[in-house]
N, C-alpha and C positions, 0 to 999 in steps of 0.2 A: 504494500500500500504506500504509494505518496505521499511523503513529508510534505506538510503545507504549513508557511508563516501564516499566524494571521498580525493584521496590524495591531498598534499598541493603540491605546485611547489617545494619547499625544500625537501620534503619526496621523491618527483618525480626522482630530480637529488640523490639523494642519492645512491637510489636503481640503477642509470644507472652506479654510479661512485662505489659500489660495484660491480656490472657487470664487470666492467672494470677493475677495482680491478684483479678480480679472472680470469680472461682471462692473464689481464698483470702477471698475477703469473707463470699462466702457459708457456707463454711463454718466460717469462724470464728464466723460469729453461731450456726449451729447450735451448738456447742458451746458458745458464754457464753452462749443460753438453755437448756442442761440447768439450769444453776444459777440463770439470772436470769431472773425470769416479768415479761412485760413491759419496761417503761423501754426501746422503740425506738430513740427521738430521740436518747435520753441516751445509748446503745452508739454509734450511728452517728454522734452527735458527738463523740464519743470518739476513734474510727476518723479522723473527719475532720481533726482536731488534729493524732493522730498521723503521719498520710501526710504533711499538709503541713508537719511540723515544728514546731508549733505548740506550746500549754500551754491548759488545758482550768483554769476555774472549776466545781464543780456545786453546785449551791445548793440547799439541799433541807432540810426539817425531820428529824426525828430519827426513823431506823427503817426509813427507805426505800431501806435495802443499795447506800448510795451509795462507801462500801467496798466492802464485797464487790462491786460491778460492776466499778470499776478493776484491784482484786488477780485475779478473774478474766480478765479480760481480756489482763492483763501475762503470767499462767499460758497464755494459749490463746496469745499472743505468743513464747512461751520468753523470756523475758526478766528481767533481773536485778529482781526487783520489793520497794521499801521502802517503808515508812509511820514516817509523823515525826508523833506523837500532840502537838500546837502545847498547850502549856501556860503560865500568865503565868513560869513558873521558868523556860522554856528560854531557852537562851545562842546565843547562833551558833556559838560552836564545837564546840555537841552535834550541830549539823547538818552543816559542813562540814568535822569532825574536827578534832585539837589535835596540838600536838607533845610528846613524854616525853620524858624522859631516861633514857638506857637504860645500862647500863655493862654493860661487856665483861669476862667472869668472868676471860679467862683473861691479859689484860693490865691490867686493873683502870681500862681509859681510860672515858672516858664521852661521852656522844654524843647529839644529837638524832634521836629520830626521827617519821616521822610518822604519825597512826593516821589512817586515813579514816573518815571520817562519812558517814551511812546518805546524804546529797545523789551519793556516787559508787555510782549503781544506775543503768539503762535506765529505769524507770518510779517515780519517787516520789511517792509521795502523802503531801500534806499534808494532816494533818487537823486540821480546823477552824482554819485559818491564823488565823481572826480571833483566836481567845484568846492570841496572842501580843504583847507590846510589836512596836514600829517598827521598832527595833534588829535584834531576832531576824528579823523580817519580811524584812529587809532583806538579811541573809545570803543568802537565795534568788536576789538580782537578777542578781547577776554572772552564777549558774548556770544561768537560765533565759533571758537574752542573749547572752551569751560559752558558755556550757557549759563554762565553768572555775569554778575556786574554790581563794582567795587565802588561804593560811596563813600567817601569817609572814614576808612577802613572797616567797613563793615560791607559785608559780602552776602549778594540779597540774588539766590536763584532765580534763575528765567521759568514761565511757564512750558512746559512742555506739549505735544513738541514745540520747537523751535527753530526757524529756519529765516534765515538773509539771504531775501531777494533784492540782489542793486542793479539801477540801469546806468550805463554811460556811453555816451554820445563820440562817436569816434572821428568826427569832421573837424568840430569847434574844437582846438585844444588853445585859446587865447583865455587864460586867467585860469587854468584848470590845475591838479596837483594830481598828477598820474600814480594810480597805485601803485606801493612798493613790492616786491616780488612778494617777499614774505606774508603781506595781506593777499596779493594774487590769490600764495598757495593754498589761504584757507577756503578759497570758493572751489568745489566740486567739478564745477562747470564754467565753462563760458560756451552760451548760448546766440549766436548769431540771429537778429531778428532781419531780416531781409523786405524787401519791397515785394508787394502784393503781386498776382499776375493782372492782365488786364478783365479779365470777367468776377476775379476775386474784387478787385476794386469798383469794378460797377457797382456790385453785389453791397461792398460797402456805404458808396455813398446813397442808396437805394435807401439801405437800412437805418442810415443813421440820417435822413433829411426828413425820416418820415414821424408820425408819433404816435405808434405804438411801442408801449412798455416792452419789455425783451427782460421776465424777470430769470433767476438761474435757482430753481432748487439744489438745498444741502442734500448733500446724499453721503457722507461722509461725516463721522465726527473726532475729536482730537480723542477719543480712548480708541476707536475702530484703528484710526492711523497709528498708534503707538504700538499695538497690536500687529500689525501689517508690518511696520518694522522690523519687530524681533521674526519675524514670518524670511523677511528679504538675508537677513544673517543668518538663517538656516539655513536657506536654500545652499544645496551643496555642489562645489566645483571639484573636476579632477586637477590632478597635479599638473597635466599638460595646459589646462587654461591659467593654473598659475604661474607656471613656467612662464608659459607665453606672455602671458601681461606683464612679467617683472623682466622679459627681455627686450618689451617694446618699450617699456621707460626707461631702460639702460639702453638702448639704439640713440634716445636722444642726446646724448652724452659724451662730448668729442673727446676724444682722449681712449672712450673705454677700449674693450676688444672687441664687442658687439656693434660698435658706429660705423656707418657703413663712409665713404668718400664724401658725401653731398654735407651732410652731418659733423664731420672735422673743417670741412671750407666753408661753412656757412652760420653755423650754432656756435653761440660764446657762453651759455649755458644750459645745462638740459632739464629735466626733471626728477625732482627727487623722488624719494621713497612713498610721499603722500600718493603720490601719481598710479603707483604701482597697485595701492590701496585701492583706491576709486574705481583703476579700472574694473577689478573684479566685485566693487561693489555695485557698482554700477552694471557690471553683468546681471548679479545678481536681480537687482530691479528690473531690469528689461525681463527676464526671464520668467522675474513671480507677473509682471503685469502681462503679459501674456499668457498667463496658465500654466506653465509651463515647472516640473518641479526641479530642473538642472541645469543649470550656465552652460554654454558653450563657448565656442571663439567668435562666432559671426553675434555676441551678445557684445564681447569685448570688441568687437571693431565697428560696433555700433556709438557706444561711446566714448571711445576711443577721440577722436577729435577733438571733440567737447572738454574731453580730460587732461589733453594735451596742450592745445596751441597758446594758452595762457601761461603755460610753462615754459616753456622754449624760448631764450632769449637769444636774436638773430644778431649778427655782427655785420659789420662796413662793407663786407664782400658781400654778403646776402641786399643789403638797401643797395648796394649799388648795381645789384644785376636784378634788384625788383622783386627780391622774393623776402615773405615774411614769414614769422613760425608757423600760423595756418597753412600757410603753403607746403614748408618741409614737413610741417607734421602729417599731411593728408599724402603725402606721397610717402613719407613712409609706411603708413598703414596701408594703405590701396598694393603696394609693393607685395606686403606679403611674407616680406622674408622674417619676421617676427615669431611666425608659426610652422618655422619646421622645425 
């Protein structure tokens, strides 16, 4: 007679809360496309950030409702959702709140207290982080590594989940302060938000000159999503997509043994070890939001891009023959030679 596994109660629910998983994907997107015509990539790497914990760049010229995609999103999420409008005046402690002093009417004592800053929401969007000084910049790091934030030496956890969505503007760089690598490393992503096609943009000005309402139901809540996380760090990879994904961030890397020619003439710095992390978390994410209960390589070269091209800093011989880290980084994926 046939030995037969049966599953464990834990394997049981997994597989329903993958289920659910990939259903709630689906129809989460129906809903943030009532409001949002087109930008695929840019929802689904959104989503991808999300699941695995991550923080999401999107990059995109002005006009191409890269607001409105996040704040929607956070809406179909149920989730606490801020925007921190980055100006050269903001302080850090417009972001991670300040302390007052508050006196007490009916003893007349007086007392610190603390007010929270829009940084204590589930989904914050930074907009246009660039136009901020270092300083202000720098308020965010604790909160998008730790998911706390330091007042006064007193150390006040972030709601969970938590995630930093920034936009910035890639034309205008007159009065802007370009992110330093180090805050680069802590976004997940950078997400490319590109120009509509032309039936997509009909489509939009159709929709948005007219006045009917375009509401977005929650179909998601912030315990489902926490849930859904530990769900994406289960999902289990073999050793070949590990392999692979800590060979394709050591490719970027002039000097190493893995860098191929285009990569020692072009790259003045590659990517670290976070890179190597993402790729397969980010496998992982693609993998559960399609139903799916195992990562492969064509997960990892899905995000791969996204993972990479904010990493990759290009040198003088790259600007002068026109090519940028998007560039090397998409060729060397498309290449291939990562995964043999």
């Amino acid at each position: 007679m046939p030995l037969t596994t049966r599953a464990t109660p834990a394997e049981d629910r997994d597989v329903e809360l993958l289920e659910r998983l990939a259903e709630g994907r689906k129809i989460l997107l129906e809903q943030v496309r009532q409001r949002i015509v087109g930008q695929h990539e840019v929802i689904d790497g959104i989503l991808t950030a999300i699941l695995a914990g991550g923080h999401a760049l999107l990059v995109g010229v002005p006009g191409l409702a890269k607001t409105l995609i996040v704040s929607t999103v956070a809406e179909a999420l149920r989730l606490k959702f801020a925007r921190i409008q980055f100006t050269p005046d903001l302080m850090p402690g417009d972001i991670t709140g300040t302390e007052i002093i508050e006196e007490d009417l009916s003893t007349g004592k007086r007392a610190f207290r603390f007010v929270h800053g829009p940084v204590f929401a589930n989904v914050v969007l930074a907009d246009e982080i660039n136009r901020t000084p270092p300083k202000t910049q720098a308020a965010l790091l604790q909160a998008m590594q730790e998911h706390a934030a330091t007042v006064a030496g007193t150390t006040y956890p972030l709601p969970e989940p938590f995630f930093v969505l920034a936009t910035q503007n890639p034309i205008e760089q007159e009065g802007t302060y370009p992110l330093p690598e180090a805050q680069l490393d802590r976004f997940m992503l950078e997400l490319r938000v590109g120009y509509p096609s032309r039936e997509e943009e009909e489509r939009i000005v159709v929709e948005t000159t007219g006045d009917e309402a375009r509401p977005v139901r929650a179909v998601l809540g912030a315990d489902d999503l926490l849930a859904m996380q530990r769900l994406v760090r289960r999902i289990p990879v073999s050793q070949q997509v590990v392999r692979s994904a800590v060979r394709l961030a050591r490719m970027t890397r002039p000097g190493e043994a893995e860098a191929p020619a285009e990569i020692n003439e072009y790259v003045a710095w590659g990517a670290g070890p976070r890179a190597s992390q993402f790729l397969v978390l980010g496998a992982k994410a693609v993998a559960a939001m399609d139903g799916r209960p195992m990562a492969d390589l064509d997960d990892v070269r899905k995000v791969a891009p996204g993972v990479l091209r904010h990493r990759v800093v290009v040198n003088f011989a790259a600007e002068a023959a026109g090519r940028t880290g998007a560039d090397v980084c998409r060729q060397l994926v498309d290449e291939g030679r990562w995964t043999d």
